[in-house]
Residue frames relative to the residue before (quaternion, step in Angstrom):
aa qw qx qy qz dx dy dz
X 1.0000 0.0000 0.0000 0.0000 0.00 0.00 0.00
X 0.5452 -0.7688 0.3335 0.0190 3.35 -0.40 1.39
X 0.5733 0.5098 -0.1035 0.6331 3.04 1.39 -1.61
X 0.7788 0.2308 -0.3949 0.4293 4.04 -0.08 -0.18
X 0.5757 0.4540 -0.4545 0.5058 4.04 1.14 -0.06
X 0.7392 0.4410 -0.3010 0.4104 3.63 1.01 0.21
X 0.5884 0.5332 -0.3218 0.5156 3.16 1.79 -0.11
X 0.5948 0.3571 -0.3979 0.6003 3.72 0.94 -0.54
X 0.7877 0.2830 -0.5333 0.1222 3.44 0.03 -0.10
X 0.6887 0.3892 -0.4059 0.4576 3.57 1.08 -0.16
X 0.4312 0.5973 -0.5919 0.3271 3.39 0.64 1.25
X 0.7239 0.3603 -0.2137 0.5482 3.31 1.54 -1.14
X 0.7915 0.2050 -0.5481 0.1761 3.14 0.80 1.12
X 0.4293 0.7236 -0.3781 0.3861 3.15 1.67 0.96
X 0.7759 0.2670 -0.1748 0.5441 3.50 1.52 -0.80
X 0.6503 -0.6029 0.3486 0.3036 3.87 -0.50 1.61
X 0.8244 0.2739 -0.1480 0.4727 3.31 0.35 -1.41
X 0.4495 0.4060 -0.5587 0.5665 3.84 0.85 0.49
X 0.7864 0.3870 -0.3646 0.3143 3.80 0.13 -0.69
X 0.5264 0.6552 -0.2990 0.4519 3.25 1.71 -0.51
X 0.7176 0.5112 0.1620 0.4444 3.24 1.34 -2.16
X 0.2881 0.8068 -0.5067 0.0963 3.87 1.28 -0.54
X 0.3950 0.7241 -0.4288 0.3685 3.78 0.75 -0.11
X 0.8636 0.3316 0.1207 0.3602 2.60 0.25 -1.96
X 0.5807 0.1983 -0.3735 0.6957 3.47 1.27 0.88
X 0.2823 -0.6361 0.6749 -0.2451 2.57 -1.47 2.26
X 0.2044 0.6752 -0.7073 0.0437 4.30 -1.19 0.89
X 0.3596 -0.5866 0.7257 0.0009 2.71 -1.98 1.77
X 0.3454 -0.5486 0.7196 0.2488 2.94 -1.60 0.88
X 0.0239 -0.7750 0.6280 0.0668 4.23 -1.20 0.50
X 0.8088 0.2777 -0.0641 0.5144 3.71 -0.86 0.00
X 0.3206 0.7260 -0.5995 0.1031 3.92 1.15 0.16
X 0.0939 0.7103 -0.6920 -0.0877 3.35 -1.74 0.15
X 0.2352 -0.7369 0.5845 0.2449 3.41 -1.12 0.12
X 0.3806 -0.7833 0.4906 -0.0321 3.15 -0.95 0.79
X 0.1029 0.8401 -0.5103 0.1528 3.75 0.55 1.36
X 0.1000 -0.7299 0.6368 0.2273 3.42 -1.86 -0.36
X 0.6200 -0.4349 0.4646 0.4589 3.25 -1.52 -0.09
X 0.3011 0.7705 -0.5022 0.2520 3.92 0.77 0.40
X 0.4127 -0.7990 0.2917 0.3259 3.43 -0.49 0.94
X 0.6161 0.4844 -0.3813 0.4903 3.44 0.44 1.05
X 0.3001 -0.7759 0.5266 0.1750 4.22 0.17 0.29
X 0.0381 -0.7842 0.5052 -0.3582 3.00 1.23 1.79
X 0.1536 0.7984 -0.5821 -0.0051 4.08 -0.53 -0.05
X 0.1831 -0.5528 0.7663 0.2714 3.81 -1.51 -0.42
X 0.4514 -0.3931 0.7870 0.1494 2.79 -2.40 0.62
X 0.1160 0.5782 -0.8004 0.1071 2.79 -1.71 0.87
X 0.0242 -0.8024 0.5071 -0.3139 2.80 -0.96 1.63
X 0.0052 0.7057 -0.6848 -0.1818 4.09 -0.86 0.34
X 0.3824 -0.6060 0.6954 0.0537 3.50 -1.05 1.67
X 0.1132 -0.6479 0.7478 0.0908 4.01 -1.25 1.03
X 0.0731 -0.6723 0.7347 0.0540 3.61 -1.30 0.99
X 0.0410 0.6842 -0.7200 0.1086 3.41 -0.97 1.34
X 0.2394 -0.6480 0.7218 -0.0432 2.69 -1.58 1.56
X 0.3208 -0.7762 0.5283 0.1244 3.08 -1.39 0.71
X 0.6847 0.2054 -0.0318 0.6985 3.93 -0.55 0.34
X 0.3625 0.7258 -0.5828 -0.0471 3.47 -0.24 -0.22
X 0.2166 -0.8239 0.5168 0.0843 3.47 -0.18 1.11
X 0.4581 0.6722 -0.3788 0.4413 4.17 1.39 -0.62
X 0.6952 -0.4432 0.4329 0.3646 3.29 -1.53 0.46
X 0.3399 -0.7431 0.5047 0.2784 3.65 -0.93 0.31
X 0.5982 0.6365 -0.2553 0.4144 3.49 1.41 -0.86
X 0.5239 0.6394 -0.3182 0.4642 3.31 1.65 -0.82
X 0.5685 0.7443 -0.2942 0.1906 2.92 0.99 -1.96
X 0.7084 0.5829 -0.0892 0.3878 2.50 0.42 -2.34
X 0.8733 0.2867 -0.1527 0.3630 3.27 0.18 -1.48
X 0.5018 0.5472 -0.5581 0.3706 3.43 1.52 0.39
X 0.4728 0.7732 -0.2170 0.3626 3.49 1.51 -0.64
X 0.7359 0.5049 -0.0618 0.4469 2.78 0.91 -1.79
X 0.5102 0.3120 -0.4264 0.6787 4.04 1.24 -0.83
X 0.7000 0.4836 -0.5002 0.1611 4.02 -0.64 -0.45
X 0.6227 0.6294 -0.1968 0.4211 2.88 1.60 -0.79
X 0.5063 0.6857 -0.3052 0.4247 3.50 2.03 -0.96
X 0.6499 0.5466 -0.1545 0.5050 3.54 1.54 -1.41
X 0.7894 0.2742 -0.1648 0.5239 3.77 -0.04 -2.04
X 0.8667 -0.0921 0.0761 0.4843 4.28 0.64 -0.20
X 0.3123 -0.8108 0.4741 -0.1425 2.61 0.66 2.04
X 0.7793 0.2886 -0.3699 0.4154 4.16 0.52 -0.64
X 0.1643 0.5865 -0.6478 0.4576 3.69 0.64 1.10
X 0.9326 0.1636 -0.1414 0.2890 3.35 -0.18 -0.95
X 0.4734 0.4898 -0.4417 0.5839 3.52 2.07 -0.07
X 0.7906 0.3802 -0.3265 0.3518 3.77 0.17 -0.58
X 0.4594 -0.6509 0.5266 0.2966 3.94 -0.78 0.95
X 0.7073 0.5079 -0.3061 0.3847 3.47 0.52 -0.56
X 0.5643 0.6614 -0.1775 0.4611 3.41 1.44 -1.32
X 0.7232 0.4478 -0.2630 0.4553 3.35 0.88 -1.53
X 0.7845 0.4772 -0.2132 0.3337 3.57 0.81 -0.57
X 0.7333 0.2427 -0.2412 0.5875 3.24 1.34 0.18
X 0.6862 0.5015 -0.3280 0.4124 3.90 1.01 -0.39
X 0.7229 0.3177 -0.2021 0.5793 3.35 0.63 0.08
X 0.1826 0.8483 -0.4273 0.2538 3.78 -0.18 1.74
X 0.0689 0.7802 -0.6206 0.0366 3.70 -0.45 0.28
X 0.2487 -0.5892 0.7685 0.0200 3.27 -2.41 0.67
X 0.1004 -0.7408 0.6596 0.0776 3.77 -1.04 0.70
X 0.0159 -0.6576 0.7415 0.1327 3.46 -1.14 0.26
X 0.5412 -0.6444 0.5400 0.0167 3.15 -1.00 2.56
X 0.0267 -0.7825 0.6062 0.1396 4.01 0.03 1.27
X 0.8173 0.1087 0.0632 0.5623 3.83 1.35 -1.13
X 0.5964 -0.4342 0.4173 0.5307 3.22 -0.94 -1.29
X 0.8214 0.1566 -0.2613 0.4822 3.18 0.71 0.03
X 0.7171 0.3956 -0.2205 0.5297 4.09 0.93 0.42
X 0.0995 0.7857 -0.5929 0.1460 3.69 -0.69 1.45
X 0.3408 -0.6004 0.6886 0.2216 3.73 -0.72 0.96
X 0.2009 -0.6993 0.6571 -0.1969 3.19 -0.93 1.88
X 0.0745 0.8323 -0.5473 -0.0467 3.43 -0.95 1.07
X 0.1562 -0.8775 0.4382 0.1165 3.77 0.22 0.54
X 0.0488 0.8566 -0.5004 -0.1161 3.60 -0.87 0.44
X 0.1309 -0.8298 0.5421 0.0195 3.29 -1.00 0.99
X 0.5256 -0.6726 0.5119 0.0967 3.36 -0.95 0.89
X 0.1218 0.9102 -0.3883 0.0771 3.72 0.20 0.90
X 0.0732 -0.8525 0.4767 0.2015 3.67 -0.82 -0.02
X 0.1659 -0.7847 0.5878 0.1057 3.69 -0.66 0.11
X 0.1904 -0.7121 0.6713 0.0781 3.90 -0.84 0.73
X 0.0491 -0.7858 0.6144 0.0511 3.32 -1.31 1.02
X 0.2525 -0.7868 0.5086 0.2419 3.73 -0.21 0.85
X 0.0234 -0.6937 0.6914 0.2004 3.26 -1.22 -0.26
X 0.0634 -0.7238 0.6844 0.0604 3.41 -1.32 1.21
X 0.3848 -0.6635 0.6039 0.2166 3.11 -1.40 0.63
X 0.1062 -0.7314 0.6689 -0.0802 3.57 -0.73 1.42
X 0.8255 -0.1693 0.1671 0.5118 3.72 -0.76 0.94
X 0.8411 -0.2409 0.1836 0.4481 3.52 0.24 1.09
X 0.8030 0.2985 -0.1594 0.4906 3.80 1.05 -0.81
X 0.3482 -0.7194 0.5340 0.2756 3.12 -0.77 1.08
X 0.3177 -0.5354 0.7668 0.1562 3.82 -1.52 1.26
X 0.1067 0.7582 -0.6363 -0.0942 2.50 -1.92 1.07
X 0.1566 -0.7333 0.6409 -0.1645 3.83 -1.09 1.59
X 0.7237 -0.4887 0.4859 -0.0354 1.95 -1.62 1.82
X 0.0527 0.7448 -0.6359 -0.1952 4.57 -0.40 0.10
X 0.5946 -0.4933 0.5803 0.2574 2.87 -1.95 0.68
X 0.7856 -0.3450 0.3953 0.3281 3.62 -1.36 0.56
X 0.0244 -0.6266 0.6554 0.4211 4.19 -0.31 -0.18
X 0.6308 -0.4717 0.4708 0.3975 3.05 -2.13 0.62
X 0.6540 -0.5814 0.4281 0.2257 2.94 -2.14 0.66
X 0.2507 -0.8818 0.2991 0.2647 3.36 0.09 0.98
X 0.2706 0.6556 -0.4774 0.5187 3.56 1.41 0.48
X 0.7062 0.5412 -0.2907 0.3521 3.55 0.33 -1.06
X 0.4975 0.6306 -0.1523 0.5759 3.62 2.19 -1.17
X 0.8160 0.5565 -0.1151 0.1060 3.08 -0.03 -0.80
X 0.4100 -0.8005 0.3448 0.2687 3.60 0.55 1.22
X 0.0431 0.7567 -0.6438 -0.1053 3.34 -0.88 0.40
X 0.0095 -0.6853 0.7277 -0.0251 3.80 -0.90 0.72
X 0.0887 0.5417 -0.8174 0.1746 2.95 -1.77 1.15
């Protein structure tokens, strides 16, 4: 799964104390399923809720979030196009150790598409990139 070797890495290098701290940030895959048809190719998606736990986290939370929150804009972009999505796929729990350190678990709801092409008899198989956000597309005139 593609999407979590890309999520730890531009956490540890967007948030100091993961790059400082790499120990202490742990991600579970929970609830996986895969998700196939009778389609003539044995194509499928992941679907999946990924748990990031941080330990001690001593870093800004507000950052946190919002380093999260642009990755998500890129690797699963309908969290934030879909009203329904935004309210339940994207979740978290702290346990408050002090004033300045909380063991922070976050959960996101993710998916991944795998194609399968058939190339000279063998079927290739790849991982897809995200489609683009189609807000991002979209003329605006005024």
């Amino acid at each position: 799964m593609k999407k979590l070797t890309s999520l730890r890495e531009y956490l540890s290098n967007k948030i100091p104390f993961l790059k400082e701290n790499p120990e202490n940030l742990y991600l579970f895959v929970e609830n996986g399923r895969v998700i196939s048809t009778l389609a003539n190719t044995p194509s499928y998606e992941y679907e999946y809720t990924v748990n990031i736990i941080i330990e001690r986290f001593s870093g800004d939370q507000d950052i946190l979030i919002a380093v999260i929150n642009n990755w998500l804009r890129e690797h699963q972009s309908d969290i934030s196009a879909n009203p329904d999505k935004r309210r339940q796929d994207f979740r978290f729990e702290a346990v408050i150790l002090d004033n300045k350190t909380a063991h922070i678990s976050i959960d996101l709801n993710l998916t991944e598409r795998v194609l399968a092409k058939d190339q000279d008899g063998k079927w290739v198989i790849a991982s897809t990139s995200e489609p683009s956000n189609p807000f991002d597309e979209w003329p605006t005139t005024r």
